[in-house]
N, C-alpha and C positions, 0 to 999 in steps of 0.2 A: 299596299297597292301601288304599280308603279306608273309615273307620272308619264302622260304621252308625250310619245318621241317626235320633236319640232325638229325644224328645219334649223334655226338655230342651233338645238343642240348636236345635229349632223355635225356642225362645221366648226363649232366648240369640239368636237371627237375627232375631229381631221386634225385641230392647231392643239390638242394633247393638253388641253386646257378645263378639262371635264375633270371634276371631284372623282373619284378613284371607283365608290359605288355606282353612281350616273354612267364614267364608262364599261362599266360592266351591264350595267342596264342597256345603255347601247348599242353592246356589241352581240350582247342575245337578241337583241330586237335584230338587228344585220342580219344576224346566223339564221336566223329564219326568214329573210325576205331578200333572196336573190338580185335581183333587180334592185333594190335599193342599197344594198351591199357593193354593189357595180355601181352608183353614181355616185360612192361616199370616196370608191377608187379614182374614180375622175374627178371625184374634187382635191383630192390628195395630190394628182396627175398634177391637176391645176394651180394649186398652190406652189409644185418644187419649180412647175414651168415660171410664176409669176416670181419665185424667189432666186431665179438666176435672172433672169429681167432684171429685175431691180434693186436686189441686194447693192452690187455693186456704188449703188445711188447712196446709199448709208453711209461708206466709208470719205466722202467727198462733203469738204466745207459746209456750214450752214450759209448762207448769205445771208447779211445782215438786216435783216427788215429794217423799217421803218417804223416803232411805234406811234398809236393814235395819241393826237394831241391829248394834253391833260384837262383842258380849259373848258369846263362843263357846257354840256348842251342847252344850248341857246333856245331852241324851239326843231320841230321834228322838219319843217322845210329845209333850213339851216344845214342840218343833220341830213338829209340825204341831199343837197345839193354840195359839201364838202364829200360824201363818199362816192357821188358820182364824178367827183375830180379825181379823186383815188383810183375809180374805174377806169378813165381815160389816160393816169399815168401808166396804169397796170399795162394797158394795150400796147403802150409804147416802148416800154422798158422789158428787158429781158429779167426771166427768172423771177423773185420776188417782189409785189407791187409796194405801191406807200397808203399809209393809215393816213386818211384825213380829214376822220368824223370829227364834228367836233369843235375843228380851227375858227377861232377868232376873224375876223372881217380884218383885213388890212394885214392879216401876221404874214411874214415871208416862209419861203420853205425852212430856212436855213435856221429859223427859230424852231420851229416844229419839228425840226429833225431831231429824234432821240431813240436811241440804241434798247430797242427791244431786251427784255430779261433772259437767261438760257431757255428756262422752263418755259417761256412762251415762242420762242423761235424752234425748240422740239417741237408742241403742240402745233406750229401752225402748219410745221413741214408735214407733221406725220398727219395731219387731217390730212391733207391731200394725194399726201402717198397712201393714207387706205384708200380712200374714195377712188383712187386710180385702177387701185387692185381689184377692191369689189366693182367698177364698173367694167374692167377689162373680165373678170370673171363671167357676170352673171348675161352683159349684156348681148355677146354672141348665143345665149343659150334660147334654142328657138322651141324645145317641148315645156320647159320651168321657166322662163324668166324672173317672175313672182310669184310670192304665196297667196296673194290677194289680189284678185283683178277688178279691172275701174266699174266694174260694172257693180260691184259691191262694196264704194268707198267711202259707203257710211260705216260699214263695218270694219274698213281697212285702220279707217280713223281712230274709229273706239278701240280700237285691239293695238294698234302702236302707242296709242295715247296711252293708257293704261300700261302696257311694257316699259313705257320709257317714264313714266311718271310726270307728264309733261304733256299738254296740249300742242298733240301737230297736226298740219294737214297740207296736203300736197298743194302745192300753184297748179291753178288752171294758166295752159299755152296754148289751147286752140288757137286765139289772134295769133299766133306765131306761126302757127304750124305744126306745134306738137302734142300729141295727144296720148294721155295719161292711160299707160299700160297699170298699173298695178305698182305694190310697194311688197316689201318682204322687210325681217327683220335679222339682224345682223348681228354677231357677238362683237362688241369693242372690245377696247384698251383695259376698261375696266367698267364696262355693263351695255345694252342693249345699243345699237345702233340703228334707223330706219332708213332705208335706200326706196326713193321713189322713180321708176321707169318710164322712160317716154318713146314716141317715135314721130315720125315724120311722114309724109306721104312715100318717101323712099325706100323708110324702112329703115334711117340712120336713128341710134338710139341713144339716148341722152339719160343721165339718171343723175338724180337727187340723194346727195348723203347727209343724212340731219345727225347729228352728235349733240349729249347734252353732259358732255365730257369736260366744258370749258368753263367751268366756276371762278378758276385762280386766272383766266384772262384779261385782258381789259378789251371793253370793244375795239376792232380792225376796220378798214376801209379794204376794199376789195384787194386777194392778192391771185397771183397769177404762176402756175408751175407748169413744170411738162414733165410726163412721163410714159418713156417710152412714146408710142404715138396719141396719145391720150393726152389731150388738154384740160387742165382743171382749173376755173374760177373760185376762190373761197373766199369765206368771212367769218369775221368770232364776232356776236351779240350777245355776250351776259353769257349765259352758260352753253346756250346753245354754238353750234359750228356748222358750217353751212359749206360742201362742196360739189359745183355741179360740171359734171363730166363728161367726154365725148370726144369723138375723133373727129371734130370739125374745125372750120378757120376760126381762128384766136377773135375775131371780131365778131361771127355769128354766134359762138360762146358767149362771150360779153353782151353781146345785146338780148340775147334769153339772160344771166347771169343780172342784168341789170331790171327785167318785169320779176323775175322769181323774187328778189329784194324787196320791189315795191309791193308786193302782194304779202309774203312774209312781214313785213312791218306797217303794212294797212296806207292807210292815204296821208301823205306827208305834207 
């Protein structure tokens, strides 16, 4: 009997990423549903459109981050008053922010500065560059934006959680002004992604990309990219990865980027 056809596995069949039987199961499911045949086109559309965007972004240097101090954590105040310095260089600095959970009372930058691994300066680019792509994708889309709306996000919860093997669950932003549209789930690198959506009384829309892709990182203090017109704040915590996204100023980014933190890691 054949396994029902997710949204995920749509977009797993768009990136040619489907076991060979699965896309055959796939594409009979298509061949009989018109209409969903037609949106798996527009995601196809969407992806070559997002891959001459941003391709080009590959072939160009990594900048060299700043990895997070090595000097164990102190206590959890500690620890998010060093990553909200991190946050505040992020704002100021172009392109890649500095790590600085963690840092010792009295230590200068210039001790703390050390030259991130390859593997973690790919990992932190490419958090950001998907999260840019699946936010530039999903969040103009005004019939689907998500698989699961807020109004169901006990259920949205239990059903990522369980996908991802990991307890998640969205930040609430009403004090801010933005209000939790629904989450969908996402194919990664190498397994499930969750992307949580939001909007604003405007109708600007912000989303949340959770990755539990980052085992071989060490934790980061906030870092900062641009793509295309898409702004992205991120962060590594233990395995998880954290990019929140949007087409706003670099500073109302940050200051949502800086409650979604506090709420993801509890009272500091």
């Amino acid at each position: 009997m054949n396994l029902p056809v997710t949204e995920a596995d749509l977009h797993a069949y768009v990136d040619g990423v489907l076991p060979a039987a699965r896309a055959a199961e796939v594409a009979a499911y298509l061949a009989e549903r018109p209409e969903e045949a037609a949106r798996v086109r527009a995601y196809a559309a969407q992806n070559d459109a997002m891959h001459r965007l941003f391709d080009p972004v590959l072939g160009e240097p990594v900048p060299a981050p700043m990895a997070a101090a090595t000097t164990p954590h102190r206590n959890r105040h500690w620890q998010w008053q060093a990553l909200a310095a991190g946050l505040a260089i992020a704002l100021v600095s172009g392109g890649a922010g500095w790590g600085l959970r963690g840092a010792a009372t009295g230590q200068s930058l210039a001790r703390m500065e050390q030259q991130a691994p390859a593997y973690q300066q790919a990992a932190w680019s490419g958090l950001a560059h998907q999260a840019a792509i699946a936010h530039a994708v999903y969040s103009p889309d005004v019939r689907r934006p998500v698989e699961i709306r807020a109004d169901q996000e006990d259920q949205l919860v239990t059903w990522l959680s369980k996908r991802m093997g990991s307890k998640i669950r969205p930040p609430h932003l009403g004090k801010l002004g933005y209000e939790l549209i629904g989450g969908r789930l996402l194919p990664g690198a190498s397994g499930p992604v969750a992307q949580f959506m939001y909007h604003d009384g405007a109708g600007q829309r912000l989303t949340l990309y959770v990755s539990t892709e980052q085992a071989r990182n060490k934790n980061t203090g906030f870092r900062f990219a641009k793509e295309g017109d898409v702004n992205v704040f991120y962060w590594i915590d233990g395995k998880f990865g954290y990019a929140l996204s949007a087409a706003v100023d670099k500073g109302e980014l940050a200051r949502v980027a800086s409650a979604v933190y506090e709420q993801l890691e509890g009272p500091v």
